[in-house]
SEVOSE-762668 format. One record per atom (N, C-alpha, C): x, y, z. Coordinates in steps of 0.05 Angstrom, whole numbers, padded with zeros to 5 digits, always signed. Layout:
XYZ...
***
This chain:
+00017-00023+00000+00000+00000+00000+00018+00025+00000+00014+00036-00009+00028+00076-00024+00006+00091-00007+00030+00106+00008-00002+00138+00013+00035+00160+00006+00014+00180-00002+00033+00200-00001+00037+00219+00021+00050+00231+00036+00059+00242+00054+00074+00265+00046+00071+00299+00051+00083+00320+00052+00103+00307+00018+00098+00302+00005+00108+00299-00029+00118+00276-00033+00122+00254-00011+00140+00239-00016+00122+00208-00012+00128+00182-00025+00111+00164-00027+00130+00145-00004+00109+00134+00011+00118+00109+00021+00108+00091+00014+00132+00074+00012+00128+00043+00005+00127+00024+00018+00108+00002+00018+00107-00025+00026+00127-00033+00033+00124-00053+00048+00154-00072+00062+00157-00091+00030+00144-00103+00021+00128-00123+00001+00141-00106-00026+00146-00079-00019+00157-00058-00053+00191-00059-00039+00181-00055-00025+00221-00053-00012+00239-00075-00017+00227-00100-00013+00239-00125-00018+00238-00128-00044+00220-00127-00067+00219-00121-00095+00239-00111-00111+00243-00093-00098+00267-00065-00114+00297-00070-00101+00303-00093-00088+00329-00095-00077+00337-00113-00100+00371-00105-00104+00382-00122-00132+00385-00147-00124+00378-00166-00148+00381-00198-00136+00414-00207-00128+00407-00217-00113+00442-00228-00096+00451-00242-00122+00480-00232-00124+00494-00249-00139+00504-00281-00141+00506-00284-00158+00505-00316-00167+00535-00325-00151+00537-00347-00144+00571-00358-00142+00586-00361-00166+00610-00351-00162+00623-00339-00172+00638-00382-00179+00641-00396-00204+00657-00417-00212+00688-00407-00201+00701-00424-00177+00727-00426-00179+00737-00439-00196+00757-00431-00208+00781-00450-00224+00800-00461-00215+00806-00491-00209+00827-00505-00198+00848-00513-00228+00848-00501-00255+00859-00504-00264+00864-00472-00284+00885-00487-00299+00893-00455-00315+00887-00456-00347+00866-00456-00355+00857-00459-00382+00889-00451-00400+00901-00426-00396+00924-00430-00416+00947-00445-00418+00942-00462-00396+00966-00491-00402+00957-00509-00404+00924-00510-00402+00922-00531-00410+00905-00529-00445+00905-00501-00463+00909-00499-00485+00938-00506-00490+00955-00501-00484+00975-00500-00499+00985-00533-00493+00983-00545-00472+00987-00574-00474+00967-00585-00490+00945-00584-00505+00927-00601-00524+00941-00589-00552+00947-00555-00554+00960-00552-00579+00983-00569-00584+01002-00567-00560+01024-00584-00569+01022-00610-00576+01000-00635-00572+00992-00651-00571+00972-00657-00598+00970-00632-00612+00962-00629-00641+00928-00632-00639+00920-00623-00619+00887-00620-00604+00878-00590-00601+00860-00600-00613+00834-00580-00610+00821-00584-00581+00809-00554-00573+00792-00556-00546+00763-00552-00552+00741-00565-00541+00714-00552-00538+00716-00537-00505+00704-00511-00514+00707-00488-00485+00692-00506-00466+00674-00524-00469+00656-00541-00445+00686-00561-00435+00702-00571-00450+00722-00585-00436+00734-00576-00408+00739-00549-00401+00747-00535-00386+00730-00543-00355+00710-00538-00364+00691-00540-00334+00686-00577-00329+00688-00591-00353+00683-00609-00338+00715-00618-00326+00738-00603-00339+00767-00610-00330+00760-00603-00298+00760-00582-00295+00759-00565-00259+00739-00588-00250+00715-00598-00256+00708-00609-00237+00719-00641-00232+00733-00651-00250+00756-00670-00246+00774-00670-00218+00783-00643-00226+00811-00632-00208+00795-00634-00184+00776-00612-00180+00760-00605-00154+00751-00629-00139+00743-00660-00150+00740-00691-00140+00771-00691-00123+00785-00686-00143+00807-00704-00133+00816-00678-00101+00812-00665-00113+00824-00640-00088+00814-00649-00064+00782-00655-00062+00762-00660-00034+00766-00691-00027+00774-00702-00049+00784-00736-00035+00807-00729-00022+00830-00717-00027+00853-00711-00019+00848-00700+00004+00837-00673+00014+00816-00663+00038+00818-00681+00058+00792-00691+00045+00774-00718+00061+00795-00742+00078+00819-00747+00065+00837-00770+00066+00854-00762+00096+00860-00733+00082+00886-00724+00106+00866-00716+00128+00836-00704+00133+00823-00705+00143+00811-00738+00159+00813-00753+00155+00819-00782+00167+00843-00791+00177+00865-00777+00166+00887-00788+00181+00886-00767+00207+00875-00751+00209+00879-00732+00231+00905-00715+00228+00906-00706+00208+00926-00687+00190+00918-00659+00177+00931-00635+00174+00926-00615+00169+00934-00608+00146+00954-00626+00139+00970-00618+00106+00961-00639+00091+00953-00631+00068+00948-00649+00048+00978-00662+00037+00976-00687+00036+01005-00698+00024+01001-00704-00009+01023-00716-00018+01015-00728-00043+01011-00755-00044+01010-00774-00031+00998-00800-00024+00965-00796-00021+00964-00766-00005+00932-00759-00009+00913-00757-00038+00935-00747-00057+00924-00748-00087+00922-00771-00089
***
């Protein structure tokens, strides 16, 4: 409901929540570096599809949270490389 007041309009709780900008999306981390891993498929005489990329990171990102998960069972704070 709007009433006007001395020139100025107040708004609803219901218009207030309306007009606030939608929260931003999460932002994709990259656990890898798209330009080495272009230039390792060029050298390799390969073409990339740009979808390769995201399903590459979520490759990496498995292996990262098993590694996590692992040294997190040994009751460890550093991830080793036996953890990969």
């Amino acid at each position: 409901m709007c009433s006007i007041y001395a020139g100025e309009t107040e708004l609803s709780e219901a218009t207030k929540e309306a007009a606030k900008p939608a929260p931003k999306e999460k932002e994709e981390v990259s656990h890898i570096v798209k330009g080495s891993c272009k230039e390792f498929f060029k050298k390799n005489k390969k073409r990339t599809d740009p979808d390769s990329f995201g399903e590459l990171n979520k490759i990496v990102e498995g292996i990262l949270k098993k590694a996590v998960h692992r040294a997190e069972k040994n009751k460890r704070s550093t991830v080793r490389p036996e953890d990969l």
